[in-house]
Structure formats: C-alpha cells, structure tokens
N, CA, C and O atoms as a printed pandas DataFrame, in Angstrom:
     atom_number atom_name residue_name chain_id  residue_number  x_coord  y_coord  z_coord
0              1         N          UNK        A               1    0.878    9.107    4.907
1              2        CA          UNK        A               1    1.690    8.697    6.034
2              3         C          UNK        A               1    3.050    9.336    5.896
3              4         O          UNK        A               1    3.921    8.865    5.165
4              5         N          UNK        A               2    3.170   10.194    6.469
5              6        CA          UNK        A               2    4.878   10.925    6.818
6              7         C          UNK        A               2    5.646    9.170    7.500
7              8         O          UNK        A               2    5.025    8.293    8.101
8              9         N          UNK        A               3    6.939    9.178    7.161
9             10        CA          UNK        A               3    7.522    8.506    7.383
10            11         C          UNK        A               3    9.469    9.244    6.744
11            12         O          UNK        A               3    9.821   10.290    6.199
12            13         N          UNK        A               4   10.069    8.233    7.128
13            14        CA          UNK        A               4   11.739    8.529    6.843
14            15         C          UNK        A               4   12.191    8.698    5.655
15            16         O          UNK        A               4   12.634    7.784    4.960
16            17         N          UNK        A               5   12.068   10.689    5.094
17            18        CA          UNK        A               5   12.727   10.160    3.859
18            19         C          UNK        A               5   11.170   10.762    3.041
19            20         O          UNK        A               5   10.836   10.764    1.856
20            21         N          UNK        A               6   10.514   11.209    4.218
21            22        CA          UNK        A               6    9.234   11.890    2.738
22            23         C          UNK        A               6    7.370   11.108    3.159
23            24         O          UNK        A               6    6.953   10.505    4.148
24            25         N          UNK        A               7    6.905   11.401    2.245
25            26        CA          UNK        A               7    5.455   10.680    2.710
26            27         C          UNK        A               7    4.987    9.919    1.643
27            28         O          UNK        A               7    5.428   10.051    0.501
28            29         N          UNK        A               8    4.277    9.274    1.898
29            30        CA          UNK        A               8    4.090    7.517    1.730
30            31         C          UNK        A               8    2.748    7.516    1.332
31            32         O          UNK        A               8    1.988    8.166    2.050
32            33         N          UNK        A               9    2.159    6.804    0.127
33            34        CA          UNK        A               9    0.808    6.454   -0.237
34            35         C          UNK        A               9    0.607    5.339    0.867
35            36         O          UNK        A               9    1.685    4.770    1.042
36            37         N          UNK        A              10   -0.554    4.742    1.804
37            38        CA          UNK        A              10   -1.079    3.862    2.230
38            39         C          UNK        A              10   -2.095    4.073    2.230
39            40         O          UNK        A              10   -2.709    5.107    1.968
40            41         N          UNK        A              11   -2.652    2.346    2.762
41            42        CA          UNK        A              11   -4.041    2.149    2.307
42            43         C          UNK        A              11   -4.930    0.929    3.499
43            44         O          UNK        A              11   -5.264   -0.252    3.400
44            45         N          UNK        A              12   -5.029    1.801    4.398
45            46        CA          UNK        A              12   -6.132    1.016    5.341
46            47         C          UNK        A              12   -7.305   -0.161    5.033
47            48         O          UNK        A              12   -8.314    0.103    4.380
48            49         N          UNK        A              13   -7.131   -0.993    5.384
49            50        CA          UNK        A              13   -8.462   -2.053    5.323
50            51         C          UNK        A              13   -9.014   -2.611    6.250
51            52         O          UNK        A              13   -8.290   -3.483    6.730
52            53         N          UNK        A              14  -10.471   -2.465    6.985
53            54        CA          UNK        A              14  -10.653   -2.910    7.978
54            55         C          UNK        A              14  -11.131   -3.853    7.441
55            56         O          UNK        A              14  -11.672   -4.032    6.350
56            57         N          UNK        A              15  -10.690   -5.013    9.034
57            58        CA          UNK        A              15  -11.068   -6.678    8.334
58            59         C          UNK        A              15  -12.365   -7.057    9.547
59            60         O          UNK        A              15  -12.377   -6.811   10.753
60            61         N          UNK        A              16  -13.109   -7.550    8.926
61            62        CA          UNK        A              16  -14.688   -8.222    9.338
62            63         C          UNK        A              16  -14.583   -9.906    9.280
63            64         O          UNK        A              16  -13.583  -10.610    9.145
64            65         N          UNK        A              17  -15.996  -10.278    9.435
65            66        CA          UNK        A              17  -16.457  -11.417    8.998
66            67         C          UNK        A              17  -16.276  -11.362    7.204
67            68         O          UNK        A              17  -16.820  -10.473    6.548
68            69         N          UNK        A              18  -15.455  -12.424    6.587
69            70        CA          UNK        A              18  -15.594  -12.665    5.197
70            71         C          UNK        A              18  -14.051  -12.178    4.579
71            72         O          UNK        A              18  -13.263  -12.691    3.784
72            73         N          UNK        A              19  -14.060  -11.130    5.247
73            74        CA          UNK        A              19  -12.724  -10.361    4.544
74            75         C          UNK        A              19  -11.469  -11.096    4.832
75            76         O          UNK        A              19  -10.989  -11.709    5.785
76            77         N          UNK        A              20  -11.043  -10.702    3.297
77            78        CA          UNK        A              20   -9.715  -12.232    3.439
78            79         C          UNK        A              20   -8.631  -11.382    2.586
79            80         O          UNK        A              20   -7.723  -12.048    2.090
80            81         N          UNK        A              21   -8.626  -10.120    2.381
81            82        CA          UNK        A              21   -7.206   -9.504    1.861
82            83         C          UNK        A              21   -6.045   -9.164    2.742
83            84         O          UNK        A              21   -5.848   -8.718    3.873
84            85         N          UNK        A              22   -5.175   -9.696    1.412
85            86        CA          UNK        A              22   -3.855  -10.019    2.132
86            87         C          UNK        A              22   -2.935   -8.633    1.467
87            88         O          UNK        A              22   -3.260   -7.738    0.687
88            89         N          UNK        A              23   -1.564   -8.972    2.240
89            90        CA          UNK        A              23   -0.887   -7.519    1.823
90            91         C          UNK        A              23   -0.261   -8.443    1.064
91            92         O          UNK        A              23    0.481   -9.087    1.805
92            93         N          UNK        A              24   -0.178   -8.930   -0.361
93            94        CA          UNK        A              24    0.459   -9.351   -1.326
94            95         C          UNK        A              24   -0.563   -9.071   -2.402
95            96         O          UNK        A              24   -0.188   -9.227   -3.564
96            97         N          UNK        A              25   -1.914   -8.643   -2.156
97            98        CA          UNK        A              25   -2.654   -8.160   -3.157
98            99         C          UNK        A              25   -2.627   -6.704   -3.422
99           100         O          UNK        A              25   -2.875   -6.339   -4.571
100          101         N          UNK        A              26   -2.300   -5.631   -2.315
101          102        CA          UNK        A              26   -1.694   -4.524   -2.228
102          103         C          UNK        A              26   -1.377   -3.990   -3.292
103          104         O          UNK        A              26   -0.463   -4.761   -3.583
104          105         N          UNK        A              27   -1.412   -3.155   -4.252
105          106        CA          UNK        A              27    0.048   -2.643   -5.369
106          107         C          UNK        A              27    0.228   -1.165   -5.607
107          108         O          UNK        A              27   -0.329   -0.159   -5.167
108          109         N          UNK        A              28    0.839   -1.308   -6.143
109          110        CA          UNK        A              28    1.980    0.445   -6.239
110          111         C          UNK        A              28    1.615    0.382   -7.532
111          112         O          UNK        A              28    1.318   -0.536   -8.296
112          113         N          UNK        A              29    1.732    1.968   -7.645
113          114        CA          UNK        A              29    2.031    2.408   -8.798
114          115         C          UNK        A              29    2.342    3.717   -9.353
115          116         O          UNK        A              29    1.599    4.639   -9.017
116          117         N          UNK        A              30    3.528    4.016  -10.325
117          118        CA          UNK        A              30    3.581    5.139  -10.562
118          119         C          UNK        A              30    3.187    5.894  -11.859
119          120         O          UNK        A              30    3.570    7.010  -12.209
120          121         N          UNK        A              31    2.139    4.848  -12.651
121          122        CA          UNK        A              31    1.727    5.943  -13.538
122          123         C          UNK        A              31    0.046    4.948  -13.838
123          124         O          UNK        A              31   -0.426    4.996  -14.974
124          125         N          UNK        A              32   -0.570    4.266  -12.926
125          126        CA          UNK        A              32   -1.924    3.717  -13.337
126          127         C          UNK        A              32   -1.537    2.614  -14.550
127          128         O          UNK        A              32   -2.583    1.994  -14.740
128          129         N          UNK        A              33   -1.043    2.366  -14.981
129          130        CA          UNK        A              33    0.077    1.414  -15.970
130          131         C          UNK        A              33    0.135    0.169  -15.950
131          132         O          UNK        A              33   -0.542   -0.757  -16.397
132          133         N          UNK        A              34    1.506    0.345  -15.066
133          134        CA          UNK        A              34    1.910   -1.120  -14.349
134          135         C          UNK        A              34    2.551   -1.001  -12.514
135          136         O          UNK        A              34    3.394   -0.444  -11.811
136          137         N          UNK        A              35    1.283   -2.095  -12.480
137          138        CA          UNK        A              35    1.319   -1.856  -11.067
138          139         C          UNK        A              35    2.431   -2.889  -10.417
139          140         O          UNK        A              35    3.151   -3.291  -11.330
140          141         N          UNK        A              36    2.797   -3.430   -9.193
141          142        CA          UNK        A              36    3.914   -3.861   -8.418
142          143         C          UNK        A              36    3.127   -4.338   -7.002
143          144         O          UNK        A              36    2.291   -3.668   -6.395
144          145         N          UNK        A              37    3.578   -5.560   -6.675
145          146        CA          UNK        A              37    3.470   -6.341   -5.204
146          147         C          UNK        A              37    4.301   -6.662   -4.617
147          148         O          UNK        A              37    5.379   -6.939   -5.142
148          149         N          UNK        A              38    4.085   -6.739   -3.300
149          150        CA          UNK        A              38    5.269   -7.447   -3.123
150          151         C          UNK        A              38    6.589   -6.731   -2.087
151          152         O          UNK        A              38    6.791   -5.517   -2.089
152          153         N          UNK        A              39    7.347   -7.631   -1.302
153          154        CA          UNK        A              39    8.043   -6.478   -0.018
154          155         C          UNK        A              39    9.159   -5.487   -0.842
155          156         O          UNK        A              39    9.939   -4.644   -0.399
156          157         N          UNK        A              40    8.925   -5.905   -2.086
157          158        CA          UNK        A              40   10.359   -4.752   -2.597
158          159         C          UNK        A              40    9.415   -3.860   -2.884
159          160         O          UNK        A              40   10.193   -2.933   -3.107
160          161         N          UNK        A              41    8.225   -3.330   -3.080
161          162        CA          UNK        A              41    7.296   -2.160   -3.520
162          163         C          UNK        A              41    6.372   -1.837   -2.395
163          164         O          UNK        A              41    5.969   -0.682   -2.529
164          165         N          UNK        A              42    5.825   -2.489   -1.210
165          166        CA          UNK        A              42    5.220   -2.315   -0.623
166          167         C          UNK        A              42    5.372   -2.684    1.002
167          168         O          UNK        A              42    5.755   -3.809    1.324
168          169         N          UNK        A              43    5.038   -1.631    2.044
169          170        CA          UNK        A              43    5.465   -2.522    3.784
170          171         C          UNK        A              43    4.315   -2.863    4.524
171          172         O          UNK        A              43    3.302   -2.164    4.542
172          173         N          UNK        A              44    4.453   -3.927    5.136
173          174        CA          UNK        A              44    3.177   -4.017    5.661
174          175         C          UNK        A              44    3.165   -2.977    7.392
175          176         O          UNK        A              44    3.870   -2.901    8.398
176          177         N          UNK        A              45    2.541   -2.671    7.129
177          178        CA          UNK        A              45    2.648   -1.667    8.697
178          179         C          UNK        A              45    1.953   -2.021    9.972
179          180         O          UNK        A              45    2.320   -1.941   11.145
180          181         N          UNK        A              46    0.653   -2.506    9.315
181          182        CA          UNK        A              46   -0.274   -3.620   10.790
182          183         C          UNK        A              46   -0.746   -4.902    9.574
183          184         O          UNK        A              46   -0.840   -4.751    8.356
184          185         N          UNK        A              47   -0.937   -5.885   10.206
185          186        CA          UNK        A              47   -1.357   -6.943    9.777
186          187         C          UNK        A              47   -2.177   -7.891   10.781
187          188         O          UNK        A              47   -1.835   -9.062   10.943
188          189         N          UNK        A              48   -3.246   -7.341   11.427
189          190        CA          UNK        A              48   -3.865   -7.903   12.412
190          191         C          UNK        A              48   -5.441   -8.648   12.036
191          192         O          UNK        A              48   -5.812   -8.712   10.864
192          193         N          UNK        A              49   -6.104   -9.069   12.925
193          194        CA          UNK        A              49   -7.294   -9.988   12.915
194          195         C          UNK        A              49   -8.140   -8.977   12.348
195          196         O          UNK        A              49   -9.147   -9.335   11.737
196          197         N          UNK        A              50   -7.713   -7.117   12.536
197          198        CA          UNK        A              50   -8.628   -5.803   12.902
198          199         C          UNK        A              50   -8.431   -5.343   11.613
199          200         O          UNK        A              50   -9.453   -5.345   10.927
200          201         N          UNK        A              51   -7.457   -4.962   11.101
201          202        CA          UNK        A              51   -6.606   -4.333    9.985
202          203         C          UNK        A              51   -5.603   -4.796    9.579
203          204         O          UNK        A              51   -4.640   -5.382   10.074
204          205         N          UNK        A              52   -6.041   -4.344    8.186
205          206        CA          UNK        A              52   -4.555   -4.437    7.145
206          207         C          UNK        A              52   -4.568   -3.031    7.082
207          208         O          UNK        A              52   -5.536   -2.287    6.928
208          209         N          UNK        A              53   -3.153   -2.705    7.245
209          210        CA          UNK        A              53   -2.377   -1.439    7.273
210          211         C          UNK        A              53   -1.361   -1.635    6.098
211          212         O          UNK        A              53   -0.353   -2.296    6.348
212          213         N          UNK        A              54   -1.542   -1.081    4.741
213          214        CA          UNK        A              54    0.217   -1.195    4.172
214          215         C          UNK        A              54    0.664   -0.140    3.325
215          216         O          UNK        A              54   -0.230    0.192    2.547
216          217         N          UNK        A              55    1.449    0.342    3.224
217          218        CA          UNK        A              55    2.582    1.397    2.622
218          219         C          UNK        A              55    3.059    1.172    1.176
219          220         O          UNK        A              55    3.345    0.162    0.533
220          221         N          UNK        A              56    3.041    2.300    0.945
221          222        CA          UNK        A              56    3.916    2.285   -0.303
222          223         C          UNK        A              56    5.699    2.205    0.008
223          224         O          UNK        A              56    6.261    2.861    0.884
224          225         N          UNK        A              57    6.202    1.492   -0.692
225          226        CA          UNK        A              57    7.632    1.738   -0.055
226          227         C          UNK        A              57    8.577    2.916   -1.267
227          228         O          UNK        A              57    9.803    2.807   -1.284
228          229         N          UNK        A              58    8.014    3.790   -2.040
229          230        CA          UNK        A              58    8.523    4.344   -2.690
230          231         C          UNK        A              58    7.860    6.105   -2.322
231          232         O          UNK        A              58    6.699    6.108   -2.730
232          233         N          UNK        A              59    8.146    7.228   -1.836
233          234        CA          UNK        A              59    7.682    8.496   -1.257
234          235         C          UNK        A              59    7.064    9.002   -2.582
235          236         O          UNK        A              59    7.039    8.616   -3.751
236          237         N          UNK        A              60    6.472   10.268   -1.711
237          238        CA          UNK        A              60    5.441   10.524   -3.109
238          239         C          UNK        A              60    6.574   11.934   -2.957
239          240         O          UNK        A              60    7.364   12.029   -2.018
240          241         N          UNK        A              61    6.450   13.029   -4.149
241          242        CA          UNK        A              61    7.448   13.899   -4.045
242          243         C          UNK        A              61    6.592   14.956   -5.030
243          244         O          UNK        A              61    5.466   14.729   -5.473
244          245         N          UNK        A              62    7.416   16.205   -5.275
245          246        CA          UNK        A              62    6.681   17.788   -5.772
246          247         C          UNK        A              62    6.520   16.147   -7.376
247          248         O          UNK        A              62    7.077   15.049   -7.384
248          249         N          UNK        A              63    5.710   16.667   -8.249
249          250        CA          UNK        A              63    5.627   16.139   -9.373
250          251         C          UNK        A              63    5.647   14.874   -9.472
251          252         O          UNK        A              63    5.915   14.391  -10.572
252          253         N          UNK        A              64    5.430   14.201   -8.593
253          254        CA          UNK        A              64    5.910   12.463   -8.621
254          255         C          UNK        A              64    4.852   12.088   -7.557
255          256         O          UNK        A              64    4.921   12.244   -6.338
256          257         N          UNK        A              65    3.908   11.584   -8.263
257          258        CA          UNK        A              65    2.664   10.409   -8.195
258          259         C          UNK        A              65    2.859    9.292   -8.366
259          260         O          UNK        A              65    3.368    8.786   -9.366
260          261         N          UNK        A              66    2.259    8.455   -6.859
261          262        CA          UNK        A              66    2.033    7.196   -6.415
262          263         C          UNK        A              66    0.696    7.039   -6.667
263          264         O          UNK        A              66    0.010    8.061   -6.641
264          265         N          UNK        A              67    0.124    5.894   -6.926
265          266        CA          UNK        A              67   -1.150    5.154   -6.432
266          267         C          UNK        A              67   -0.990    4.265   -5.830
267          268         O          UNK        A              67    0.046    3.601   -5.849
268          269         N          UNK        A              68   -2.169    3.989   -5.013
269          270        CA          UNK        A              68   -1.936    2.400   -4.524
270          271         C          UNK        A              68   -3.399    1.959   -4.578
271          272         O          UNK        A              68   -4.302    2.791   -4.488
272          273         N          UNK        A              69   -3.715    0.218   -4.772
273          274        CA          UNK        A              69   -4.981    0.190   -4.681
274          275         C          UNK        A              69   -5.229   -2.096   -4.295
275          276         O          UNK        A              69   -4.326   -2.920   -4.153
276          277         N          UNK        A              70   -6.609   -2.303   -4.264
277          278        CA          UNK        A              70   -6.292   -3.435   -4.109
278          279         C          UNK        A              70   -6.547   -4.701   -5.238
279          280         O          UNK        A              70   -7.693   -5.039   -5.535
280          281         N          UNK        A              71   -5.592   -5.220   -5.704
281          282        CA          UNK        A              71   -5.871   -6.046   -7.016
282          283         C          UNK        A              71   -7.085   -6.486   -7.330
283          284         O          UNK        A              71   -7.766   -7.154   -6.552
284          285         N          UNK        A              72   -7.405   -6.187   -8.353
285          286        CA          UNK        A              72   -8.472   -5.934   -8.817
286          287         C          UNK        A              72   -8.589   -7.782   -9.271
287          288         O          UNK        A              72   -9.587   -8.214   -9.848
C-alpha cells in the first residue's frame, strides 16, 4: 500500500460466517522477533462486516523489512 511518506506492509482479511479477527490481533514486525499491536504500530484502514483491512504504521524502505501477520 503506497501511502504518505513511503509504502506500507498490509494485510487483507475477508470476513465470512465464523470469522471473528479483530485488528488488535494484527502485528508488526521488524525483524520476525518481536512483534507489536496495537494503534501505535498498526492502522486500521476498513473494518467492516466484509473486511478487515489494516496497515502497518511504520514504511517499508531500501534495506528495511516489515512483516505483518495474524497472532498466532
């Protein structure tokens, strides 16, 4: 996701019957390590009945790797 300032790890989830993830299970990360939740590390972008849409809030850059994934 291009956004202000550089481009952005996100991570689409389409929501069904059953599916119950929330964007506080979401997390960042910059080395597979230690990961991060939460509105200071992550934005929610859609949050509907359809999709969870959410962002990394930190840009990915030349040499500088993001992950994002959903708590395991």
């Amino acid at each position: 996701v291009s956004g202000t300032g550089g481009k952005y790890r996100s991570l689409t989830i389409l929501r069904g019957p059953g599916s119950d993830v929330t964007a506080d299970e979401i997390e960042v990360s910059p080395n597979l390590v230690d990961w991060f939740s939460g509105p200071l590390h992550t934005e929610v972008i859609e949050d509907s009945a359809v999709r969870l849409r959410v962002r990394d809030a930190t840009p990915c850059g030349d040499g500088f790797k993001r992950y994002i994934r959903v708590r395991p």
